[in-house]
C-alpha angles and dihedrals in degrees: 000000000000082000089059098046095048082049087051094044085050092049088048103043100204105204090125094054096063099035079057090054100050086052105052092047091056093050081046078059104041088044105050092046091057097046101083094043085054086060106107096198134063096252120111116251099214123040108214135335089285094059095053094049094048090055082045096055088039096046090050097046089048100066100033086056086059088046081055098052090054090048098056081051091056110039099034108007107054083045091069099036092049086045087236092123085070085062088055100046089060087073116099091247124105116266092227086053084053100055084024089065093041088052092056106050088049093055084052113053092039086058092044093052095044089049096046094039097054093049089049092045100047092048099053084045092052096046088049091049093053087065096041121023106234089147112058114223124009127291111264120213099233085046086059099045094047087054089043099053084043093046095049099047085051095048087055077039084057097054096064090039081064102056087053097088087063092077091058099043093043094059091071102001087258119172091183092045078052097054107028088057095052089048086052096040089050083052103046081053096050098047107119148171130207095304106355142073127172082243092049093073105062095221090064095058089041098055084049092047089056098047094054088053083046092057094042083053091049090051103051090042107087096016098112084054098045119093109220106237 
């Protein structure tokens, strides 16, 4: 399996991936910096240090789910829709190892992203706070090890979110269906009142998470059966 992911890694080249990446985390961390100067009045934006890590996890999440979504076009949508897939399915390799493999390497480097983007993100924000006070008080270790442990069950949490959009792309082959239902989904997820966002409470994301690893099972089930239209 790791033999057919490195192949696959090799067949996408996924330069821009990681030149996307780097991108995105550096607008998270623009973004979140000048959010409190853009506050025209003299209220914090962010409560305590365990506001701001939670926007920055969510924030995080949020656009490498979206990464995730172009990635499952591209590796496996566009496959279908292009009829390639058929070219691959001639090897004498199951059909399940090879989207298996596909799937893989998208849940990991979407968790990998999301891991490596928060802790980027959350050093460059603290460094900037230290000049300039976004965050009231002083960050408490407990505080820090409560956000840590939250942030990191909804980042695995994340990784099955981001498979979700497969179910929807997969129906008409659809790249648009793909990333249009992660953007929504992302949304729905970041929708939030004063105090409270349906992310914010771990079950929620869980229960998400799940049913994206429900629907990549699902997927894989029947596919050496299946005839490719």
């Amino acid at each position: 399996m790791l033999r057919l992911i490195q192949l696959e890694m090799k067949k996408q080249k996924l330069g821009w991936y990681v030149r996307g990446a780097c991108i995105a985390i550096i607008i998270v961390s623009i973004f979140l910096c000048i959010l409190p100067i853009m506050k025209d009045t003299g209220e914090k934006v962010f409560t305590g240090y365990e506001d701001a890590l939670s926007v920055v996890g969510l924030l995080v999440r949020a656009v490498f789910t979206v990464f995730a979504s172009v990635l499952l076009s591209k590796l496996i949508i566009d496959e279908y829709k292009n009829k390639t897939i058929n070219v691959m399915f001639t090897y004498p390799i199951e059909r399940k190892k090879l989207l298996m493999a596909k799937m893989l390497l998208i849940l990991s480097l979407t968790l990998a992203t999301i891991i490596i983007g928060t802790f980027i993100v959350i050093l460059i924000f603290m460094a900037v706070n230290s000049y300039f006070h976004f965050v009231p008080g002083q960050p408490e270790g407990s505080v820090l090890l409560h956000t840590g442990i939250q942030l990191f069950i909804q980042t695995l949490s994340a990784g099955g979110i981001s498979l979700i959009p497969l179910y929807f792309g997969m129906r008409k082959k659809s790249v648009s269906a793909t990333i249009v239902s992660s953007v929504i989904i992302t949304m729905l997820l970041g929708v939030n009142s004063p105090g409270f966002s349906l992310s914010s409470n771990v079950t929620v994301p869980l229960i998400f998470g799940v049913a994206g690893f429900v629907i990549a099972y699902l997927s894989l089930r029947n596919i050496d059966k299946t005839d490719i239209i």
